[in-house]
C-alpha positions in Angstrom: -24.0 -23.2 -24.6 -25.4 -22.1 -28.1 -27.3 -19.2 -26.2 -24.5 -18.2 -24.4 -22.6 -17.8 -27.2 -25.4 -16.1 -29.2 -26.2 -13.8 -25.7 -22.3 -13.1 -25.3 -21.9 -11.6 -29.1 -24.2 -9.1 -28.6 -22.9 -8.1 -24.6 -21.0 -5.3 -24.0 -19.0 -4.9 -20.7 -17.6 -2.1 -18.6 -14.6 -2.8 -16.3 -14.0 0.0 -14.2 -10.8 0.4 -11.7 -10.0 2.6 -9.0 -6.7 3.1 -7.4 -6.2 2.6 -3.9 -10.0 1.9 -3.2 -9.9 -0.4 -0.1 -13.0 -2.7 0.4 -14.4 -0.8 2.9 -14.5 2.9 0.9 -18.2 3.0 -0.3 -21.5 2.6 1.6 -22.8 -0.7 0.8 -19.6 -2.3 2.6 -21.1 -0.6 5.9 -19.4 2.7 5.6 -21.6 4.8 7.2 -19.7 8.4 6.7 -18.7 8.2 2.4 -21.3 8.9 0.2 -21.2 6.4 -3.1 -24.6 6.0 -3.8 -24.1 4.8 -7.4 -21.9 2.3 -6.3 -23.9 1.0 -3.8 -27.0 1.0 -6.3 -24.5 -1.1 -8.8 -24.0 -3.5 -5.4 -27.2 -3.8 -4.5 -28.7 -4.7 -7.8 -26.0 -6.9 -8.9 -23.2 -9.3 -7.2 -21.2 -7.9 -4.1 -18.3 -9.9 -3.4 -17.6 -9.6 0.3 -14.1 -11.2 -0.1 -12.3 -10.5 -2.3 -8.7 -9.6 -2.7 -5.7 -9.2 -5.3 -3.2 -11.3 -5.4 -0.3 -8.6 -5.2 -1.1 -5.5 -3.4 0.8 -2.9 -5.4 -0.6 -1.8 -8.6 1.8 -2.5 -10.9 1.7 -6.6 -10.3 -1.8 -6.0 -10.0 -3.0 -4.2 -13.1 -0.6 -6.6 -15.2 -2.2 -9.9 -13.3 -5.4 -8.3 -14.4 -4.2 -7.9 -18.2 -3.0 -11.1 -18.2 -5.1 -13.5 -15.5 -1.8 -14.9 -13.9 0.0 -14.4 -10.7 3.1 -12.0 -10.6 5.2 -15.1 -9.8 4.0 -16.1 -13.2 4.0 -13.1 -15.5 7.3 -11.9 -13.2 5.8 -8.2 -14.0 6.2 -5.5 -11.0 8.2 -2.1 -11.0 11.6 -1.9 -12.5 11.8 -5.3 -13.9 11.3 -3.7 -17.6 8.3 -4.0 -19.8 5.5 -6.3 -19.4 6.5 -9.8 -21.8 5.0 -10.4 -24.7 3.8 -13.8 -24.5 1.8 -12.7 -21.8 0.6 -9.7 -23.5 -0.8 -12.0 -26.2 -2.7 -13.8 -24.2 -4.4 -10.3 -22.1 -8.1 -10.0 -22.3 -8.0 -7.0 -24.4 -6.0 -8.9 -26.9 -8.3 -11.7 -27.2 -11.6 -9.6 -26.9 -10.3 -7.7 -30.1 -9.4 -11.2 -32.0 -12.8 -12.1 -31.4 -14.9 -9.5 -32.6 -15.0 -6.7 -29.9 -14.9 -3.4 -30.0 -12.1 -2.2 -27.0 -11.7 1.1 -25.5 -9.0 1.8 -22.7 -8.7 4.9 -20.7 -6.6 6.1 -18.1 -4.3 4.6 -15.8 -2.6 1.1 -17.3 0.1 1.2 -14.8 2.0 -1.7 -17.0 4.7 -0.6 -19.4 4.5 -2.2 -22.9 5.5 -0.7 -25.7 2.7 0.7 -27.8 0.5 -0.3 -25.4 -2.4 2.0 -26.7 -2.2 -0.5 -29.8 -3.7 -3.3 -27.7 -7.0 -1.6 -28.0 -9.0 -0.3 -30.7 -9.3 3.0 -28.8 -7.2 4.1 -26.0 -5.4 7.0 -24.1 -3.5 6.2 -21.3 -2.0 8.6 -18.7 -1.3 8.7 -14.8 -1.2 11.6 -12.5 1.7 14.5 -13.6 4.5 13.7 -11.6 6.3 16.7 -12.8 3.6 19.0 -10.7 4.0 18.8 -6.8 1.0 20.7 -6.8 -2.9 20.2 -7.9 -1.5 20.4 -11.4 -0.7 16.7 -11.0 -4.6 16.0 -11.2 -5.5 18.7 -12.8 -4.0 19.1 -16.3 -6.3 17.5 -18.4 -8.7 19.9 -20.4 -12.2 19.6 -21.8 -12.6 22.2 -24.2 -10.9 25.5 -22.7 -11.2 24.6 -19.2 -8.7 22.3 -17.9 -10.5 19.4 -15.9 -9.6 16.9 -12.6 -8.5 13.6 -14.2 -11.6 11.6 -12.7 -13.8 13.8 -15.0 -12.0 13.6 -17.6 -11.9 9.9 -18.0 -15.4 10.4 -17.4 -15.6 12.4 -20.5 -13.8 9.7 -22.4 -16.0 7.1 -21.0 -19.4 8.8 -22.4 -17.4 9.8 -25.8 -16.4 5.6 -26.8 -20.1 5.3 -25.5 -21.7 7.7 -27.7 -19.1 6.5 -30.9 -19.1 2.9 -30.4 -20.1 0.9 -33.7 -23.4 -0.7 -33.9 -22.7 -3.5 -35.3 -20.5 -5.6 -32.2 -20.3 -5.5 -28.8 -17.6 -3.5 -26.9 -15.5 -3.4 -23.9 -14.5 -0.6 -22.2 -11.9 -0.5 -19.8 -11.9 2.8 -17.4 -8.8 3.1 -14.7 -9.4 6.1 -12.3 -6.2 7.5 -10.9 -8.4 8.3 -7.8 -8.3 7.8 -5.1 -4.4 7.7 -5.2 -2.5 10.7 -3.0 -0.6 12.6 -5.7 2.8 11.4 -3.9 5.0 14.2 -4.4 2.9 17.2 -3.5 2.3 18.4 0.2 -1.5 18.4 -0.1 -1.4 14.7 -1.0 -5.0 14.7 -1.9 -6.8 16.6 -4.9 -10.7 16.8 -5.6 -13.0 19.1 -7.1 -14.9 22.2 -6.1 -18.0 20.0 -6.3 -17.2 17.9 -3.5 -15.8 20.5 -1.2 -18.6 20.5 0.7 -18.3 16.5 1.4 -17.4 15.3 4.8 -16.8 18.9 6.1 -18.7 18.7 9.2 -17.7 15.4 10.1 -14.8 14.5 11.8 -13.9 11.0 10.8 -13.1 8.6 13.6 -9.1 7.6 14.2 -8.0 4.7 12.7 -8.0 0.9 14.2 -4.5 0.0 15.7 -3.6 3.6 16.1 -1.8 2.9 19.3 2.3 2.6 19.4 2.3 -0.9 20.5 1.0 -2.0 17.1 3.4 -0.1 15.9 6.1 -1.8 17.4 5.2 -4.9 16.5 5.9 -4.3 13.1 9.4 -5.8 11.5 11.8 -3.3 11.8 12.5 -2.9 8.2 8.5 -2.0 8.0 9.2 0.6 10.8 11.8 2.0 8.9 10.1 1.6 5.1 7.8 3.4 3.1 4.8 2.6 4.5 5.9 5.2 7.6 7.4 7.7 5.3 4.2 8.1 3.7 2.3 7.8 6.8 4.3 11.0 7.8 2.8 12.8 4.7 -1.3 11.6 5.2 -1.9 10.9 9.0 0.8 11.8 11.1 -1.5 14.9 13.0 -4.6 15.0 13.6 -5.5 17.9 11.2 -3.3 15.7 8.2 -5.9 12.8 9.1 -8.8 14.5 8.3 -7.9 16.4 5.5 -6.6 13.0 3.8 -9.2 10.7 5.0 -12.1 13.5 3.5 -10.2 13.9 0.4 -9.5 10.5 -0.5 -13.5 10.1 0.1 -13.9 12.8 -1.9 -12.3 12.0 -4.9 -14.3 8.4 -4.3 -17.7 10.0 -4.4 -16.4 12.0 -7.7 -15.7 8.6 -9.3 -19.2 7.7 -8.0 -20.7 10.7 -9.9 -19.4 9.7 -13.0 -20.8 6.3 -12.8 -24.1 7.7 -12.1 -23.6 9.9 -15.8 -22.2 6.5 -17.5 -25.2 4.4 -16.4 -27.8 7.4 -17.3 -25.7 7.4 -20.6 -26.5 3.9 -21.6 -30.0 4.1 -20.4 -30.5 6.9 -23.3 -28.8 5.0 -25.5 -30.5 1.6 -25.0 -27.2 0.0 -23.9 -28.1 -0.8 -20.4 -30.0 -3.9 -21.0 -27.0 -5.6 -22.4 -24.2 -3.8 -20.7 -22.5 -6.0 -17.9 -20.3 -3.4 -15.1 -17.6 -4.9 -13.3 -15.9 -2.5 -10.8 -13.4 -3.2 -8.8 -9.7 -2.0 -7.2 -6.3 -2.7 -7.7 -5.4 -3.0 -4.3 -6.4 -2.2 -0.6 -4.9 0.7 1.7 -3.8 1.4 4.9 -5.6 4.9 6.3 -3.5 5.1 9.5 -3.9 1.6 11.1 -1.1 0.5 12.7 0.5 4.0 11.9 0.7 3.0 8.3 -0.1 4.1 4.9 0.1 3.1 1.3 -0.3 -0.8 0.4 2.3 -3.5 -0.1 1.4 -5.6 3.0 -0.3 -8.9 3.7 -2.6 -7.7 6.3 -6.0 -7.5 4.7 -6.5 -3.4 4.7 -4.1 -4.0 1.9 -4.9 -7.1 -0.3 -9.1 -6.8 0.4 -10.8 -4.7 -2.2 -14.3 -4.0 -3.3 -15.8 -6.1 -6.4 -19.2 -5.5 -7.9 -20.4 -7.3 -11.1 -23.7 -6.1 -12.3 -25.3 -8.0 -15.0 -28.6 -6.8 -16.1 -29.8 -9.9 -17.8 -29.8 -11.6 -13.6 -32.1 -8.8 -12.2 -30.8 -10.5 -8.6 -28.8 -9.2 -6.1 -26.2 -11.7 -4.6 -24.1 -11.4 -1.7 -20.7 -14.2 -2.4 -19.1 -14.7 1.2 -16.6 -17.2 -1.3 -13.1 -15.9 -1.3 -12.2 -14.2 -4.9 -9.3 -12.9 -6.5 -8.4 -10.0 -9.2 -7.0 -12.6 -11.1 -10.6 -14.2 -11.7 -12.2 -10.9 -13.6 -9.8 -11.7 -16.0 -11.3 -14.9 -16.9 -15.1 -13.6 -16.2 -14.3 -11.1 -18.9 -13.7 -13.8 -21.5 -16.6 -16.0 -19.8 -19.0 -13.3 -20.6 -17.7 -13.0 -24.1 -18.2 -16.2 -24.7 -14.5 -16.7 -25.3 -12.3 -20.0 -24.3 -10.7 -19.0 -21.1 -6.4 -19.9 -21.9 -5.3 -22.6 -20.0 -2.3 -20.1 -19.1 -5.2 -18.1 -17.0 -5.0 -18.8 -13.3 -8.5 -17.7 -12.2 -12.0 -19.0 -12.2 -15.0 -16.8 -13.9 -17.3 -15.6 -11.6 -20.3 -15.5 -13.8 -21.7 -18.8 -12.5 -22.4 -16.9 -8.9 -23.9 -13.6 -10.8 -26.3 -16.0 -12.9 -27.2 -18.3 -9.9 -24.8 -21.6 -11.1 -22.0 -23.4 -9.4 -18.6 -22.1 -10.0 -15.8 -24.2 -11.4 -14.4 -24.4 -7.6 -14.4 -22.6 -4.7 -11.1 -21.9 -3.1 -10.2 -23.2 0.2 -6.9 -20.9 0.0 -5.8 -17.8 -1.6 -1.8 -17.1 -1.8 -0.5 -13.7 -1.7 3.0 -12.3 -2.6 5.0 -9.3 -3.1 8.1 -10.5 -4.7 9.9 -6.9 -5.6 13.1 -7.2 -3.9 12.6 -3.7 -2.9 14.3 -2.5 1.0 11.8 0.2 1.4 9.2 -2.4 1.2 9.8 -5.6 2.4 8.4 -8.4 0.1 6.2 -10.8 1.3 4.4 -13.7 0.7 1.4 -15.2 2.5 -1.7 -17.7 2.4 -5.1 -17.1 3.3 -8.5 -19.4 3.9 -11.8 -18.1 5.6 -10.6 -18.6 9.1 -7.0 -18.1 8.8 -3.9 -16.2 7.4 0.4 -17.2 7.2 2.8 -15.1 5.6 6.1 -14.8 6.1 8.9 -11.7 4.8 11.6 -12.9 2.3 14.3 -11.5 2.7 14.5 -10.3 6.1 15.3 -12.0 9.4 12.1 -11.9 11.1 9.4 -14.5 12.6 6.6 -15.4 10.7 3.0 -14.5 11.6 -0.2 -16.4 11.7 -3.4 -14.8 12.6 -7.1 -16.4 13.6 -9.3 -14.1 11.4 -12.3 -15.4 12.9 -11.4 -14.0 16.8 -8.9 -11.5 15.4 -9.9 -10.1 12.5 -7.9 -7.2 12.7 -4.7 -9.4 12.7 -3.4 -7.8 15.9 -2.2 -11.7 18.0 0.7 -13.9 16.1 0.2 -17.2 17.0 3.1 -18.2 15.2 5.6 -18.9 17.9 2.7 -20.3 20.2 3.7 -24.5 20.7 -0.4 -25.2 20.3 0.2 -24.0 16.8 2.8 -25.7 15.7 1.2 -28.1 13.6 
């Protein structure tokens, strides 16, 4: 224990987010058509989680149950229920981190309204895509210098500067939140990248979507039918020619957060950082990209609570691959593990370090629960249960049967065997 406490004063750590990344979105997954190679070098020399999930598949739930380590039945945090409480803001990694001798940075997306949120970190400027610009303003009016920059380089930029400025004397944390790859809602392209990337993907033509077919459709609650997961369907992927240009650009604007985790890791290199610099990278919920005539998130089906999860540690020098079913919830408490911190008792996750350095973890879950409690028509909330082989959940507030799937003969989720009398039990 004494080593691990000497080992974690002197660690820094980078959590990086994306928005909208589902697990699939980068190479080392199996995608064969996007290009991340720095992600997929991150993977591969580090910890690849091949399960995990959040626990609330919106971001607002998502990011606060990162904060704060707790389920959004717990914190009671999601859109329109007012700013995030302060006891649980207390107890939020960055809060701790700081009270214990680190140096924090945040930059970019929190997605959870507190007030003075920027004081919860030593250094930190937050800020979302412009919703005031229906246009490529809404990503692009950040600016380095004179020239005004996409927001994925800019938080870049921000990334290297903390880098380059950080005191010498502790460890920091630095906490990056792409807005990419999220569609820029209001404007008729939906997706923005940079000139760099144009060439991406161009003379591909990406392959439809599983489930595309009307019957899957119609399986669908009525209110779902009816809610914004179609509406926004009907701006990404309703034609053909809306499908490519969204599928390519949300790629895009993942292999232009790829790029910039190429420059951070060359960064700490020159700086002699990257021996003691643990990456965690991760997503704040899945996405639907057409299947079942869908888009957006919200859902229980596993395009919308499965995300990718990398933890690199340089100090292991081994690659794992952790079929064990993990949660957002648990980075929370791996931050503090590899600090060296006491984990709260509040915290509802496990730290993941012990499968990075080789050990047992604390437990390994037999079941995951899910939920979506914002009483919201548009989307209907949901709650569900997972385990390796199967997956319940059941709508709220809606008069509709409940679904149970056999994710290891139907993965894709597509046969309720809810109603069937062999299932009862």
């Amino acid at each position: 224990a004494l080593d691990h406490a000497a080992e974690a004063a002197t660690t820094n750590l980078i959590f990086i987010l994306t928005d909208d990344q589902r697990w699939d979105a980068l190479g080392h997954s199996g995608n064969r058509i996007i290009q991340t190679p720095e992600m997929d070098r991150l993977a591969g020399e580090g910890t690849w989680f091949k399960n995990a999930f959040v626990t609330t598949p919106i971001s607002a739930a998502s990011r606060a149950s990162i904060l704060t380590g707790m389920y959004e039945r717990t914190h009671g945090y999601t859109f329109q229920q007012g700013p995030l409480k302060d006891p649980y803001v207390q107890l939020s990694y960055p809060v701790l981190l700081g009270l214990n001798g680190y140096h924090t940075g945040f930059f970019g997306k929190l997605g959870v309204t507190y007030k003075d949120a920027e004081k919860l970190f030593n250094e930190a400027d937050i800020y979302d895509r412009n919703g005031n610009h229906p246009n490529r303003n809404g990503y692009f009016y950040k600016s380095i210098g004179t020239d005004t920059v996409h927001l994925t380089r800019y938080t870049g930029y921000q990334a290297q500067q903390f880098i380059m400025n950080a005191p010498g004397d502790k460890p920091f944390c630095l906490s990056l939140s792409f807005s990419a790859p999220h569609a820029h809602d209001n404007a008729p392209e939906q997706y923005f990248w940079q000139e760099k990337t144009d060439h991406l993907y161009r003379d591909i033509i990406i392959p439809p979507p599983a489930l595309q077919e009307d019957k899957y459709f119609y399986a669908l609650p009525h209110e779902v039918r009816e809610g914004y997961n179609r509406v926004r369907w009907t701006w990404r992927f309703d034609t053909p020619e809306k499908y490519q240009h969204s599928v390519k650009g949300y790629y895009r604007m993942i292999s232009e957060i790829d790029d910039e985790i190429g420059e951070l890791r060359k960064l700490l290199e020159e700086k002699g950082l990257a021996g003691n610099t643990i990456i965690i990278f991760m997503s704040d919920n899945g996405y639907y990209l057409g299947e079942r005539q869908l888009a957006g998130k919200w859902l229980m089906h596993d395009n919308s609570i499965r995300v990718p999860l990398i933890i690199y540690d340089p100090g292991g020098k081994k690659h794992h691959e952790v079929d064990d079913m993990v949660l957002n919830i648990d980075v929370t408490s791996t931050i503090l593990d590899i600090a060296g911190i006491k984990v709260p008792e509040e915290y509802q996750g496990i730290s993941l370090l012990p499968y990075v350095r080789n050990r047992k973890p604390e437990r390994v879950r037999e079941a995951l629960l899910f939920e979506h409690l914002w009483s919201l028509p548009e989307i209907p909330s949901s709650e569900g249960i997972r385990t390796i082989g199967w997956k319940y959940f059941r709508y709220r507030f809606i008069e509709t049967p409940e679904e149970l799937y056999d994710l290891v003969n139907d993965p894709l989720e597509t046969t309720n065997l809810a109603q069937d009398p062999a299932h009862r039990k």
